[in-house]
C-alpha positions in Angstrom: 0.0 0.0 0.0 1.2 3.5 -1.0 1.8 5.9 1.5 -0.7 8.2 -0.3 -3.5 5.8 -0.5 -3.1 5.4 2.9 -3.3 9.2 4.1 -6.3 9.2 2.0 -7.9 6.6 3.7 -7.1 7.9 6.7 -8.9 11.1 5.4 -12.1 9.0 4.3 -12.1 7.6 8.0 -12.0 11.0 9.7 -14.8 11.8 7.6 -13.1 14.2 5.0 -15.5 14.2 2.0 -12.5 15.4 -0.3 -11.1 12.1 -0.2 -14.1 10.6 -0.1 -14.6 11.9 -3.3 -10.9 10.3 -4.5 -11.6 7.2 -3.4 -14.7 7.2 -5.3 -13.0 8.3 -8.6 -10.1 6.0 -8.1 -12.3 2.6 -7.6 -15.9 3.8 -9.5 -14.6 2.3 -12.6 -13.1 -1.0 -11.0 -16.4 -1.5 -9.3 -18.3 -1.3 -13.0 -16.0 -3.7 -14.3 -16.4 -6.2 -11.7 -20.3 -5.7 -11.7 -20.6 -6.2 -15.3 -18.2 -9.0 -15.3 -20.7 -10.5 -13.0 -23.7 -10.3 -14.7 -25.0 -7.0 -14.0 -26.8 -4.6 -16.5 -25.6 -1.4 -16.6 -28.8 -0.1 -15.2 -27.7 -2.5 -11.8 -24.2 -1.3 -12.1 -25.0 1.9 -11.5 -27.0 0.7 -8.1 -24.7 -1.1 -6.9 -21.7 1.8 -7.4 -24.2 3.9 -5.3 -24.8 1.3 -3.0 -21.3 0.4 -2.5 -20.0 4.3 -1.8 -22.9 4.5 0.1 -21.7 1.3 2.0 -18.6 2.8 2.4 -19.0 5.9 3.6 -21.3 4.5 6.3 -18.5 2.1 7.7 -15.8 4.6 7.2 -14.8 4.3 10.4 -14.1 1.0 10.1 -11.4 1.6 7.6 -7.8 0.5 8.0 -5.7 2.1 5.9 -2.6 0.7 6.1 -5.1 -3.1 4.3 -6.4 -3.3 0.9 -9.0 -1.1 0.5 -9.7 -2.6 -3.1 -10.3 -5.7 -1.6 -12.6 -4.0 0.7 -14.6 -2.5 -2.0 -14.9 -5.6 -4.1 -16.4 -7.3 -0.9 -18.7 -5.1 -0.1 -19.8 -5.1 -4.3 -19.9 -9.2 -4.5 -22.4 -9.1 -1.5 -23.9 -6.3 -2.7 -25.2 -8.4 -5.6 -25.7 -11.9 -3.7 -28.0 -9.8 -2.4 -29.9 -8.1 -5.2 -30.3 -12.2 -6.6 -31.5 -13.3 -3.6 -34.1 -10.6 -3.2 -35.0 -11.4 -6.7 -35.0 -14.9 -6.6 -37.3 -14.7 -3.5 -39.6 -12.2 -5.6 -40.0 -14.7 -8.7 -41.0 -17.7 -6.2 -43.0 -15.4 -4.2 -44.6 -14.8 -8.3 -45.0 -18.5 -9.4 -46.9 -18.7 -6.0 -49.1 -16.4 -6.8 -49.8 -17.4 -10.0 -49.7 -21.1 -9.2 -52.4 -20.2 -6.0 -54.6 -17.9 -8.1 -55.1 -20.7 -11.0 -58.4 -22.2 -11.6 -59.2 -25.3 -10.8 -62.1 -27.1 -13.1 -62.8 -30.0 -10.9 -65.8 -30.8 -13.3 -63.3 -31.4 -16.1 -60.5 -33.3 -13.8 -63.3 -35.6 -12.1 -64.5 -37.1 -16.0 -60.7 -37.3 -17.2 
């Protein structure tokens, strides 16, 4: 780790929106890459960028600077999006359910077959 990475990071965890706003423009396009390379549309990428900053900035002080922060951020994005699946996994079975409950029955026809 670079000594200036690391004042920066110790920036971010002091709560200096400056480097904040470095960190965000040094990993944003990482983050896309790794989103996309995973599946994600563009429309999600963009999400989960937000949601990872946003991530980020909330557990600032959890920071260490002097460990990977790019490992950090690529965490944070992979559960990010085990996440989104599983909420949408859950919301297609929660859908076939639906439809599957809300079917009509013709016990008429189902009795003479």
């Amino acid at each position: 780790m670079n000594a200036e990475l690391s004042l920066l990071l110790q920036k971010v965890k002091l709560g200096d929106k400056k480097a904040f706003e470095e960190i965000y423009h040094r990993y944003h396009s990482r983050i896309s890459g790794f989103c996309l390379k995973n599946g994600q549309t563009q429309a999600d990428t963009e999400e989960v960028v937000q949601e990872v900053f946003l991530k980020l900035w909330t557990l600032r002080a959890q920071i260490d600077p002097n460990k990977n922060i790019e490992a950090f951020i690529i965490k944070i994005s992979k559960n990010i999006i085990v996440d989104k699946f599983r909420r949408l996994v859950r919301h297609r079975a929660a859908q076939d359910y639906q439809i599957y409950t809300l079917r009509p029955v013709n016990n008429t026809e189902e009795e003479i077959n």
